[in-house]
N, C-alpha and C positions, 0 to 999 in steps of 0.2 A: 566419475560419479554421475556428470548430468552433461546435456550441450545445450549451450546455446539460449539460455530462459531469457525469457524479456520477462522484465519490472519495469513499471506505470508506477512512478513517482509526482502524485499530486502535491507540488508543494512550494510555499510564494515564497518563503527567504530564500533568496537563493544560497547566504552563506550552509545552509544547511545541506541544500541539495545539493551544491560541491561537493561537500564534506562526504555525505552519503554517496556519491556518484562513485568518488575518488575510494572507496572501503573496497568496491566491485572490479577497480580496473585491470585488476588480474585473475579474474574470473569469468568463466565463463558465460559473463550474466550480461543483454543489452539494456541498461539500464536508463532508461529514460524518463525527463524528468516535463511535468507541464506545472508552469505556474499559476494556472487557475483551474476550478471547479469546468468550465465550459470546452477550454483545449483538455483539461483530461478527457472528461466525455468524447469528444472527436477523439481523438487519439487510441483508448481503450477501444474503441470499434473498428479504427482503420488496423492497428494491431493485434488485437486478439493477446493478451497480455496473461503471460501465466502467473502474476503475480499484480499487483494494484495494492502501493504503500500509501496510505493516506492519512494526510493531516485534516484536522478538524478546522482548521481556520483558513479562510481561503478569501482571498479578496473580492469575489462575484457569488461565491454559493456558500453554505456551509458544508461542514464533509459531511453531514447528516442528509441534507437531501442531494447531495455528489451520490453516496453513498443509496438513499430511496432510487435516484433514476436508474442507475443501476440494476435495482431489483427489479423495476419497471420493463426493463430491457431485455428481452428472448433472449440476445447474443453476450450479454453482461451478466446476467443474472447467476452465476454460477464461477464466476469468478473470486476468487480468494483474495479475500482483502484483508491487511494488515494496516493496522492504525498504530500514524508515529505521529504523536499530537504532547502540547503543553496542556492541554485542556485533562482532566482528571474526568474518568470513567462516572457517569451518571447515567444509571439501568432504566432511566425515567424516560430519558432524553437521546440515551442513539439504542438501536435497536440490536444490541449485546448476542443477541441470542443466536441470530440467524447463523445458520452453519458455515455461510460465505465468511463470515468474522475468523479469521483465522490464529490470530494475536494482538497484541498493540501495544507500546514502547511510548513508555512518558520520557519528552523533553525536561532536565537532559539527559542522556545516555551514555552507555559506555559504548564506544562503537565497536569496539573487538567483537564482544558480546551479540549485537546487533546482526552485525555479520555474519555470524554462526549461526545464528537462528534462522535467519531466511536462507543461507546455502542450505541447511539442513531441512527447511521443510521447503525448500527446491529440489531435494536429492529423494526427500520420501514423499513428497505430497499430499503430508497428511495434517493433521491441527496439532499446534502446539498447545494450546488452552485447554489443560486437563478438563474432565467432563465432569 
């Protein structure tokens, strides 16, 4: 189907990013995870990351301005971001529209589910989020 994608896992519980790490480990996905808004940034740029999972709550930044630097950023700005947050979608408050937004998965989740979604728009790389 696909080799070798790397996922940019923004995300501070860790029991979660286990959990999430552990759905991927017989895929062909490098799924790595940073616990803050600041090592994601670093990382998203030393990596080049086909994919960037992001929570909205993050101990140094929020994923809203994770998410602005980003946009901010020539070598970022065009990377597909999936938001996997407890926090409930407000069109006021993150910037929903932008075509980077590829999906997003309210805590908690079904992880089978989860899984299939991002293989699947790892395998097509296209938007899940009807238009």
């Amino acid at each position: 189907m696909f080799q070798n994608k790397t996922v940019l896992h923004v995300e501070d519980d860790n029991d979660v990013a286990e959990m999430v790490q552990a759905l991927f480990e017989n895929d062909p996905v490098n799924w790595i995870v940073a616990p803050t808004g600041g090592e994601g940034l670093a990382l998203a740029r030393e990596l080049d990351p086909d994919l960037v999972v992001l929570d909205l709550m993050l101990p140094d930044i929020t994923g809203r301005e994770f998410f602005l630097k980003m946009q901010d950023d020539p070598q970022l700005k065009d990377t597909p971001v999936w938001v996997l947050s407890v926090i409930w979608w407000n069109a006021n408050r993150f910037p929903w529209h932008e075509p980077s937004i590829v999906s997003y998965t309210f805590k908690p989740f079904e992880p089978c589910e989860f899984r299939d979604r991002i293989l699947k728009l790892l395998g097509t790389n296209s938007s899940l989020i009807p238009s």
